[in-house]
C-alpha positions in Angstrom: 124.0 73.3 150.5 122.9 70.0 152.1 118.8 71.2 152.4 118.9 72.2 148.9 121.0 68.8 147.7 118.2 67.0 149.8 115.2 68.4 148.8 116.1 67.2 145.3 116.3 63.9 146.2 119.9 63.0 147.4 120.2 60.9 150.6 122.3 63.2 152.8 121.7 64.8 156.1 120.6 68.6 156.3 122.3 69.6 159.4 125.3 72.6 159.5 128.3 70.7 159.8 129.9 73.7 161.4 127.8 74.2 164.0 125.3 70.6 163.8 122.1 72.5 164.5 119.9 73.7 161.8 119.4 72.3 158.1 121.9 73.9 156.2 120.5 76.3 153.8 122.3 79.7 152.2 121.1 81.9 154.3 121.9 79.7 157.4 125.8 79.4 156.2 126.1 83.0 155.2 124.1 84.3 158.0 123.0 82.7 160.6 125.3 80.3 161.3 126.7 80.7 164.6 130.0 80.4 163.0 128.8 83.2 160.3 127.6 85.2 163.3 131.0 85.6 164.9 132.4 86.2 161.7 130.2 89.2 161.0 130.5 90.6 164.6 133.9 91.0 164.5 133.5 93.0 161.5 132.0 95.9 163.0 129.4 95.7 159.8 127.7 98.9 159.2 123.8 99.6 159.2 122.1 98.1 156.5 118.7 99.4 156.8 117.2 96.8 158.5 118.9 94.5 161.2 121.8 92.6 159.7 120.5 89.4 160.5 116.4 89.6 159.5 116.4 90.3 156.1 115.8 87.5 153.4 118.8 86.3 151.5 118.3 88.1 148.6 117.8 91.3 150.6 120.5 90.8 152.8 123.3 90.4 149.9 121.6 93.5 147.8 121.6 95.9 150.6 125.3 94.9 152.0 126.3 95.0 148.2 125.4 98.2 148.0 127.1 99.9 150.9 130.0 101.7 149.4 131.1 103.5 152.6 134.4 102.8 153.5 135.3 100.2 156.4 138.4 98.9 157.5 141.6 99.3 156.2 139.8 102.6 153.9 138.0 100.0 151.8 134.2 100.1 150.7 132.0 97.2 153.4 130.8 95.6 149.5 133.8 94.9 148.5 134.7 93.2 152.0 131.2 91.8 152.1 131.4 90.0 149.1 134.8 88.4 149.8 133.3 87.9 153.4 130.7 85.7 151.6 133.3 83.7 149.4 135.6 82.9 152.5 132.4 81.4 154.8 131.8 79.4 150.9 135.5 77.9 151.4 135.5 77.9 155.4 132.7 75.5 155.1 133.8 73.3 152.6 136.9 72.5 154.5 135.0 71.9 157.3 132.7 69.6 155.1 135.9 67.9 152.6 138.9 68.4 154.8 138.3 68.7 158.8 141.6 67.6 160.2 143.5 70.5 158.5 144.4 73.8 160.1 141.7 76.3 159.8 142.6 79.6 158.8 141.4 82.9 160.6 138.6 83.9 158.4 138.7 87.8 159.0 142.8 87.8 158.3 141.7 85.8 155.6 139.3 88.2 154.0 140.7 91.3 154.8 144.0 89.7 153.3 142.5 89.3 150.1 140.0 91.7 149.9 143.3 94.2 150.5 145.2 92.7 147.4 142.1 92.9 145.7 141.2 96.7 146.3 144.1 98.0 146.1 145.5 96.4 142.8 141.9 96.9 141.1 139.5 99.0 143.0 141.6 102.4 143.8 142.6 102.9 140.2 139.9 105.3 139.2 141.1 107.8 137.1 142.4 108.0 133.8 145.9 107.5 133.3 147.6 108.2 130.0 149.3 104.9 128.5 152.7 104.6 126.5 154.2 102.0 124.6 157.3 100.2 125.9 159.7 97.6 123.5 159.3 94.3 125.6 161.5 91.1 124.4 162.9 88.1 125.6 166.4 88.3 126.4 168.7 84.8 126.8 170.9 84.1 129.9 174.6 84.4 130.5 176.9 82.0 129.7 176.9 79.2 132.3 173.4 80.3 133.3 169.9 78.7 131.9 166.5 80.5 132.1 163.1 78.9 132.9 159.9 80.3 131.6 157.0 79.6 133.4 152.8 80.2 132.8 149.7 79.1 134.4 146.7 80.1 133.1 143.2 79.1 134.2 139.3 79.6 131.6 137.9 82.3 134.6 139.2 82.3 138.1 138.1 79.3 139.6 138.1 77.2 136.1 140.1 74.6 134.3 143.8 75.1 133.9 146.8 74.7 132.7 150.8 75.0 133.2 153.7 74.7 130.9 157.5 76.0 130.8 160.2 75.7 129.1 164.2 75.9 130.0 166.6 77.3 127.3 170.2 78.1 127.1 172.2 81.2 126.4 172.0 80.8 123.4 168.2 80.8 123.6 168.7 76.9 122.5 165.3 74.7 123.5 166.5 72.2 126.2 163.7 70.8 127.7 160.0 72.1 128.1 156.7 70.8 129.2 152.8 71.6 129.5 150.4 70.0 132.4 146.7 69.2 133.1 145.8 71.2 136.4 142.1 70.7 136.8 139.8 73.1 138.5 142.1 75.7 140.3 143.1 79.7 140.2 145.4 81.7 137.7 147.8 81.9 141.2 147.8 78.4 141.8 148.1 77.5 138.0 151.4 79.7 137.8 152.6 78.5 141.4 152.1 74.4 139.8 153.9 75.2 136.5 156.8 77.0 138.9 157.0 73.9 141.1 157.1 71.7 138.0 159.8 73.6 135.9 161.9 74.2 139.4 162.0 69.9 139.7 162.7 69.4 135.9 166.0 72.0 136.5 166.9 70.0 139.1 166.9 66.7 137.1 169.0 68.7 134.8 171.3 69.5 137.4 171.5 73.1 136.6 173.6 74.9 138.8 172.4 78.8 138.0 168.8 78.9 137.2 166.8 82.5 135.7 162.9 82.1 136.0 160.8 84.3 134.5 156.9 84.6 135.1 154.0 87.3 133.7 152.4 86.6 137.4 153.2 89.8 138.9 151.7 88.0 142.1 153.0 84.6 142.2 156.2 86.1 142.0 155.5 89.2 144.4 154.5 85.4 146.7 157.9 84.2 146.1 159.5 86.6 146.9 158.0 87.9 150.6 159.1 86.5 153.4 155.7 85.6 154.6 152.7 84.1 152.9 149.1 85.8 154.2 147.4 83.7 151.7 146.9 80.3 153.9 145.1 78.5 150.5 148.6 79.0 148.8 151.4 78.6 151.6 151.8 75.1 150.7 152.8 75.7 147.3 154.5 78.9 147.7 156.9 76.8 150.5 157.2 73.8 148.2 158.5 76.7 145.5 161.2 78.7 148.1 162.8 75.2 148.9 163.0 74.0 145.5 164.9 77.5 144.7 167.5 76.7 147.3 168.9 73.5 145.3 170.2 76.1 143.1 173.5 77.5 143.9 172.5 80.9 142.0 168.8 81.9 140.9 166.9 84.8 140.5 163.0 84.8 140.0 161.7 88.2 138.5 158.1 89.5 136.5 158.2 89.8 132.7 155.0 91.0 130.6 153.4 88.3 128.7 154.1 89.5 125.4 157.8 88.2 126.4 156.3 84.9 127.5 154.0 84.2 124.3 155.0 80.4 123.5 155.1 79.2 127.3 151.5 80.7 127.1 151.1 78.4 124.5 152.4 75.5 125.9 149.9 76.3 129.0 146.6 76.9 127.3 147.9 73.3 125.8 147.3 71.6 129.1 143.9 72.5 129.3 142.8 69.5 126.9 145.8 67.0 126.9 144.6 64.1 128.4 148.1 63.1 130.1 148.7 64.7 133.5 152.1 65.8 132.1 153.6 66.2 128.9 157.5 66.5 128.6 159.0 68.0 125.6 163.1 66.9 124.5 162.2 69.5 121.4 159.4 72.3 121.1 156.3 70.8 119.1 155.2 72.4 116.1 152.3 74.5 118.1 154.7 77.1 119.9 157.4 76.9 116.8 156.5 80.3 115.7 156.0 81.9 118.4 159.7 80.6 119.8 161.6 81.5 116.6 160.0 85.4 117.0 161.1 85.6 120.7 164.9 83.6 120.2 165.5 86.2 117.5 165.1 88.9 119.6 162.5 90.7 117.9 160.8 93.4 120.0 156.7 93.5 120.1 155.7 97.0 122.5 153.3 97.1 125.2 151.0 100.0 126.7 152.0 101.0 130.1 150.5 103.8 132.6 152.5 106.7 132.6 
């Protein structure tokens, strides 16, 4: 926040740059923020105790943290409040780092990903009973070639990685490659590796083009029609019009432990120092790991029932 940045000696000035009033502090972009205001009004927030907007920051957060009523859409107000939080974080910094672009409706935006969020993670209470299923990689028909594609990122935002790798039906190495991301999500990780493996056919000039990813929701982002996540349209259109060079394609979830030495090849561009790093055979790191999946040896994986 800028009063915080100032008070420890950096020249910059303290005012909101959403709304240009008051110095900019936490609580001021979380809460009081006339921005923030209308954010939290069109919530409907519950009571908190105290009024919403006259507690301290640390109260404020504890008390809407601890709300586990449900809210909209049937899911507890801390789990919306806490992504609430997050999306006036990243509303503000494009306001601050990238003011010409299109703002996104922050309540879609929150109650978009809070959804995905909640009901992938949060409704999955009980204990399920888990079974073991065979999971291998499997080659492509003749005249077809399959791309294998991971992102993976050290915590969600943190330094990532991508890499792929495109082999024949005979499970025959033809080209691969691992990239430096930077700072980013697991999502967008996957998404960069997809775009770059999706150009690199192309230069091939493959015709018919299998893709397999462990990202259940890049590829679930593919797939749609729309994209709710405005942070990852860009990317997710950039992938769609790629896939329509190809004259047949198909773009389907694997589990990782069918995906083990493009994982490699991924967790490799966290510390390359190139940008990109383009393979003509596979290097020595992900040997192992390729030789076990091309010879179609099975590892199992535990499932819910």
């Amino acid at each position: 926040m800028r009063d915080t940045l100032a008070s420890r000696g950096i020249n910059i000035p303290t005012f909101c740059p959403r709304c240009s009033g008051l110095n900019e502090t936490l609580i001021h972009l979380l809460c009081d923020c006339p921005d923030s205001i209308a954010f939290w009004n069109a919530f409907r927030f519950p009571s908190v105790g105290n009024q919403f907007y006259s507690a301290s920051l640390v109260d404020w957060i504890n008390a809407n943290c601890s709300v586990s009523s449900t809210h909209d859409h049937s899911i507890p107000w801390q789990t919306i409040f806490s992504f609430g939080i997050w999306n006036l974080w990243l509303r503000r910094n494009q306001f601050v780092f990238n003011p010409d672009a299109s703002f996104a409706d922050p309540l879609a935006t929150t109650i978009s990903f809070t959804s995905e969020y909640y009901y992938l993670i949060g409704s999955y209470s009980k204990v399920k009973l888990r079974i073991p299923i065979p999971v291998k990689w499997t080659p492509p028909p003749l005249g077809w070639f399959k791309l294998n594609i991971d992102g993976s990122s050290l915590g969600n935002l943190g330094l990532a990685g991508g890499g792929g790798v495109i082999q024949n039906h005979l499970g025959e190495w033809v080209r691969g490659f691992s990239r430096a991301i930077g700072f980013t999500t697991s999502v967008q990780a996957e998404l960069r590796a997809l775009k770059d493996g999706l150009l690199l056919a192309i230069d091939l000039e493959i015709l018919n083009l299998e893709i397999e990813m462990d990202s259940l929701v890049a590829v679930d982002l593919i797939n749609s029609s729309t994209t709710s996540n405005a942070f990852l349209s860009t990317i997710v259109d950039d992938c769609r019009y790629l896939l329509e060079r190809f004259e047949l394609r198909s773009l389907k979830h694997i589990f990782r432990e069918a995906n083990g030495y493009v994982d490699l090849l991924a967790k490799a561009g966290y510390a390359q120092q190139s940008d990109f790093v383009f393979f003509l055979n596979a290097p020595a790191h992900v040997l192992e790991a390729l030789a076990f999946d091309v010879s179609h040896a099975t590892r199992f994986r535990l499932i819910s029932s």
